[in-house]
C-alpha positions in Angstrom: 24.1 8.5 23.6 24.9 7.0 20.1 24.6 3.3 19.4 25.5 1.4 16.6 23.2 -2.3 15.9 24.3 -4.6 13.2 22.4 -7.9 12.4 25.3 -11.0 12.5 25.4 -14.7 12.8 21.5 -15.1 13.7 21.9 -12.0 16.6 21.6 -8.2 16.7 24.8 -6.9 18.0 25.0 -3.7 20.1 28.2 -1.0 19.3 28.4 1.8 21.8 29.7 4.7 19.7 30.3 7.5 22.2 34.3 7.2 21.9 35.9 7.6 18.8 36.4 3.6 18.6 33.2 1.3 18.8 32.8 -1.2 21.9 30.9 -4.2 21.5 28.8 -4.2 24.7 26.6 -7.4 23.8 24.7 -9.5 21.6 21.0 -10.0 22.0 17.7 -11.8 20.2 16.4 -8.0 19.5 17.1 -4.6 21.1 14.8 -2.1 22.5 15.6 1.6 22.3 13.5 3.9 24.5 14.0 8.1 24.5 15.1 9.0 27.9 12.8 12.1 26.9 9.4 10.9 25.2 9.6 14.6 24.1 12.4 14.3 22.1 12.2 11.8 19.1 14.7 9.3 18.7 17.1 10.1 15.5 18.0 6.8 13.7 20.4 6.4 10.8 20.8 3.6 8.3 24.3 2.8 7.3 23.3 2.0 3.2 20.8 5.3 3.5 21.5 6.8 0.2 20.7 10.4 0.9 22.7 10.2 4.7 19.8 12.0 6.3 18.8 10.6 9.2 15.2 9.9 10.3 13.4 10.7 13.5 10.9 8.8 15.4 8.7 9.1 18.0 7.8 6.3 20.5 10.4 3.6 21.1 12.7 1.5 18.2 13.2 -1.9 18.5 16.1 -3.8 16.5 15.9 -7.7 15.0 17.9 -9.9 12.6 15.9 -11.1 10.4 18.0 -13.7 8.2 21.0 -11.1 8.9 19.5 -8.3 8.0 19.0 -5.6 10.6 15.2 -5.2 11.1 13.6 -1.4 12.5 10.6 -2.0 14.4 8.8 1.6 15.4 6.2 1.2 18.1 4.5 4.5 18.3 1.1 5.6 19.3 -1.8 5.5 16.9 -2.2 9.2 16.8 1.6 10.0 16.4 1.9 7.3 13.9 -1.0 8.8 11.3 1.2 12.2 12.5 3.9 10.4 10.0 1.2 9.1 7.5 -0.7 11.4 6.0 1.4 14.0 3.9 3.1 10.8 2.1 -0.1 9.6 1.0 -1.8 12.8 0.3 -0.3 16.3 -0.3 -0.3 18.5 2.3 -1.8 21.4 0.8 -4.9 19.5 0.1 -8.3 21.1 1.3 -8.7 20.6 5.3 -11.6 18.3 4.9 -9.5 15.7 2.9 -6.8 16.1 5.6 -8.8 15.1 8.1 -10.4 12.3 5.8 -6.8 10.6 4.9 -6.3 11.0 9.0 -9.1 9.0 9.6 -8.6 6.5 7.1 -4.8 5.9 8.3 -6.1 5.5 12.2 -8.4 3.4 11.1 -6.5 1.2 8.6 -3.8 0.7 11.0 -6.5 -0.1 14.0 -7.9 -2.5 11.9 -4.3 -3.9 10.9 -3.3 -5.3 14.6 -2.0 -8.9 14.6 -1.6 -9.0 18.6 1.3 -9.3 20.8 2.8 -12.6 19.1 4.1 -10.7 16.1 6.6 -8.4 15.7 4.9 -5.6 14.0 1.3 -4.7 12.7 2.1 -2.5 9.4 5.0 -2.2 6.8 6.2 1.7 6.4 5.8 1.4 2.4 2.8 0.6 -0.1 2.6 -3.0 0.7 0.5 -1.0 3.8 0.8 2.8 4.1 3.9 5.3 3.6 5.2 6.1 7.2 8.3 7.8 7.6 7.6 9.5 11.1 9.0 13.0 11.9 9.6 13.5 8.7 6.4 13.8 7.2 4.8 15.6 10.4 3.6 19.3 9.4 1.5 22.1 10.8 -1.8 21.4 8.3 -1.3 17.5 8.6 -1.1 17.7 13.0 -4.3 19.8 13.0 -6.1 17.2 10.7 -4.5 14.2 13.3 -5.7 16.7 16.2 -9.5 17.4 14.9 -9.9 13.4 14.5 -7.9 12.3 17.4 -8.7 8.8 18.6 -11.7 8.4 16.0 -11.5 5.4 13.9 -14.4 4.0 10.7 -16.3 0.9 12.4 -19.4 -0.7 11.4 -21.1 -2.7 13.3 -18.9 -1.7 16.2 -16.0 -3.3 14.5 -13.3 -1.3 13.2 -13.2 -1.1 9.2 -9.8 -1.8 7.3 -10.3 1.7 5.6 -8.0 0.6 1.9 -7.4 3.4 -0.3 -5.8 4.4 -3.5 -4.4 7.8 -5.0 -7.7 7.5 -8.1 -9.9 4.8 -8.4 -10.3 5.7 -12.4 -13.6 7.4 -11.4 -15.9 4.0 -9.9 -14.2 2.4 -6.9 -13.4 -1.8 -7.1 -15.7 -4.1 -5.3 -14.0 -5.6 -2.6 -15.6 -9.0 -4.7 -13.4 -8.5 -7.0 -10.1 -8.4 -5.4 -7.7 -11.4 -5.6 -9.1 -14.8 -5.7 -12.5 -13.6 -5.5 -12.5 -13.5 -8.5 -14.2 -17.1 -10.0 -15.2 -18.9 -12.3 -19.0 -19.1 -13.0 -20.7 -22.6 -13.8 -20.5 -21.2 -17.4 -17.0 -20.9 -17.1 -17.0 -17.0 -17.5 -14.9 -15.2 -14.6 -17.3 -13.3 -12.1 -16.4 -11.2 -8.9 -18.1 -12.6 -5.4 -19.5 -9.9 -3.7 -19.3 -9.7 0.3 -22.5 -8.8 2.0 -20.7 -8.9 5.3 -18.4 -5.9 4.1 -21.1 -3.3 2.5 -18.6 -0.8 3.3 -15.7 -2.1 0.8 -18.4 -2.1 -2.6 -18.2 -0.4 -5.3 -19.5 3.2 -5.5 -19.1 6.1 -8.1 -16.4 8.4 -7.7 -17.4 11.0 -10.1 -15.1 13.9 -8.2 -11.7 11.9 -9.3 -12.4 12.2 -13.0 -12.5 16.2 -12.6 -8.7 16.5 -11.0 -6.0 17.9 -12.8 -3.4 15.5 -13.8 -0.7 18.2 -11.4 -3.2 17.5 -8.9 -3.0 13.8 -9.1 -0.9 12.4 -12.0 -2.5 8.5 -11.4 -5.8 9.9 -12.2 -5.4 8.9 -15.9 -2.6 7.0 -17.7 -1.6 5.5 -21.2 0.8 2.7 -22.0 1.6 1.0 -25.3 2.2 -2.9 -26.0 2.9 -4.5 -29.3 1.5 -8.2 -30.0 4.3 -10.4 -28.9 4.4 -8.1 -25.3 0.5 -8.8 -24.9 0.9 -12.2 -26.5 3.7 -13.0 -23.5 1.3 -11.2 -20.8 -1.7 -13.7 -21.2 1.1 -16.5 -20.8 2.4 -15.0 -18.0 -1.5 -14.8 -16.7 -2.0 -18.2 -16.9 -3.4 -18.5 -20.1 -2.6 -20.2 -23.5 0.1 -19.1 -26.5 -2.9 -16.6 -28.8 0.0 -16.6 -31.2 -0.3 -13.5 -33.3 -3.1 -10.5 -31.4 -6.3 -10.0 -33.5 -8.6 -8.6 -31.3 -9.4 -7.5 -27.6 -12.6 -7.3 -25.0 -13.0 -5.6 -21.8 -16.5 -5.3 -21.6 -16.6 -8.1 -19.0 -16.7 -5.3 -15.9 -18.0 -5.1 -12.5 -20.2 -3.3 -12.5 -21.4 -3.9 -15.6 -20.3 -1.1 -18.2 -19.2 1.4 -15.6 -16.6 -0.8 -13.2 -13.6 -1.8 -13.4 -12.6 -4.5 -15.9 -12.9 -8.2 -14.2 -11.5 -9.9 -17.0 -9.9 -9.4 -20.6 -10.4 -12.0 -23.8 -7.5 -11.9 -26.1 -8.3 -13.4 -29.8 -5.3 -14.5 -31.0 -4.2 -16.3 -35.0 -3.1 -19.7 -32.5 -6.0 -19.4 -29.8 -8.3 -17.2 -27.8 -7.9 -16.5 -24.1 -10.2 -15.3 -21.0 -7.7 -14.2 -18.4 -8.4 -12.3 -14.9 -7.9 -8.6 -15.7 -5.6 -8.8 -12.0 -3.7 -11.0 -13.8 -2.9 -9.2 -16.5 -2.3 -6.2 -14.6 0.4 -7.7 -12.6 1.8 -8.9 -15.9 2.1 -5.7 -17.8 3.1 -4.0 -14.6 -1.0 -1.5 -15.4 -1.7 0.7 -12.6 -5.1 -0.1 -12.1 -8.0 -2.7 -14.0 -10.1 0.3 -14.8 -8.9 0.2 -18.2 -10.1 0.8 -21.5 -8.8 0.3 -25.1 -7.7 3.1 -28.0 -7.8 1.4 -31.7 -5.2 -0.5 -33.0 
């Protein structure tokens, strides 16, 4: 059976398209779609899809309008779900062993991620929480890894861990005190991270294996950008901080931790004034990839 669902006037409605001229059949708060075969994944097509492929999706679909636009809502098993995960976060040719790590990382992060029956879904299918794109991404290497790891999720404490993690962490992984607004201001006024002593599992460790990966391997591992004064000049603005005028002069030595972390804040001496800005900041500014950052001459 083909359907058609369009989001309009608050409602999703609901096209049968089985004869060459849609019917309207009804219009409803959301629509659930369920595979008369569980077997057989349910194909789904977005009208605006550029390529015209269509996707396919195991579990059941569910359609709402959110502020008129159609909203795809997947709920699929944990297992099956990670089966759509893991070769769009990690290439599928990867050692076994790290297949089997990213499948235990995406179970886990996704166990972790469950905000009950009152909301609509638990995780978004792009970076904001993990790549998902169901069949798709499914693969003979990436089932095994889901197979070998089956049900197993990362707890401590008997809780399950929100497992977070990145394509290179720049060779020293980033202190879960240092994320966001834990980062502070000390009594001296000098910005410090907060560490968590309830969450052990999210500090920060050395990661000495993702400084020796080729850049075909992993092409985030290391990156350079250029900025002229005025660009860095409108960045510590944009971070909060004052107009430096005219760039003299830059420190990232304020790390966590110290020496070897990644970069908690960044002074900018400037001809007008000087600045101490969160290095978050300033990476959301100047669009960096990561605060594990250091500086060439200028």
């Amino acid at each position: 059976a083909k359907w058609q669902f369009v989001a309009s006037n608050g409602v999703v409605e609901a096209w049968s398209s089985n004869t060459a001229t849609p019917t309207l059949v009804g219009t409803f708060t959301s629509v659930a779609v369920v595979p008369l075969d569980p077997g057989n994944p349910l194909r789904f097509v977005q009208k605006d899809q550029l390529d015209g492929r269509p996707g396919f999706y195991r579990g059941n679909l569910r359609f709402t309008n959110l502020g008129n636009t159609l909203r795809a809502i997947n709920a699929v098993s944990y297992d099956d779900y990670v089966r759509g995960v893991i070769s769009f976060e990690m290439p599928n040719t990867w050692a076994a062993e790290a297949l089997k790590a990213q499948a235990y990382a995406a179970r886990s992060y996704a166990y972790a991620s469950y905000r009950g029956v009152a909301r609509d879904y638990d995780v978004s299918d792009d970076q904001a929480d993990q790549c998902y794109a169901g069949v798709t991404a499914e693969g003979p290497r990436t089932d095994l890894a889901v197979a070998l790891t089956a049900g197993k999720i990362v707890t401590w404490n008997n809780a399950p861990v929100k497992t977070y993690f990145a394509s290179s962490s720049g060779g020293y992984t980033k202190d879960f005190g240092c994320w966001g607004t834990r980062v502070v201001r000390s009594a001296s006024g000098t910005w410090i991270c907060t560490p968590d002593a309830s969450q052990p599992f999210l500090a920060a460790v050395p990661d000495p294996a993702d400084r020796l990966v080729s850049a075909p391997a992993n092409p985030r591992a290391s990156w350079s950008v250029t900025f002229n004064s005025s660009q860095i000049a409108n960045a510590v603005i944009c971070a909060g901080g004052p107009n430096i005028g005219v760039l003299q002069g830059v420190d990232v030595t304020n790390r966590f931790p110290v020496d070897v972390g990644h970069a908690v804040s960044i002074r900018f001496y400037g001809s007008a004034a000087n600045a101490d800005v969160r290095a978050e900041s300033i990476q959301s500014c100047l669009g960096l990839r990561s605060t594990m950052l250091k500086l060439a001459p200028f």
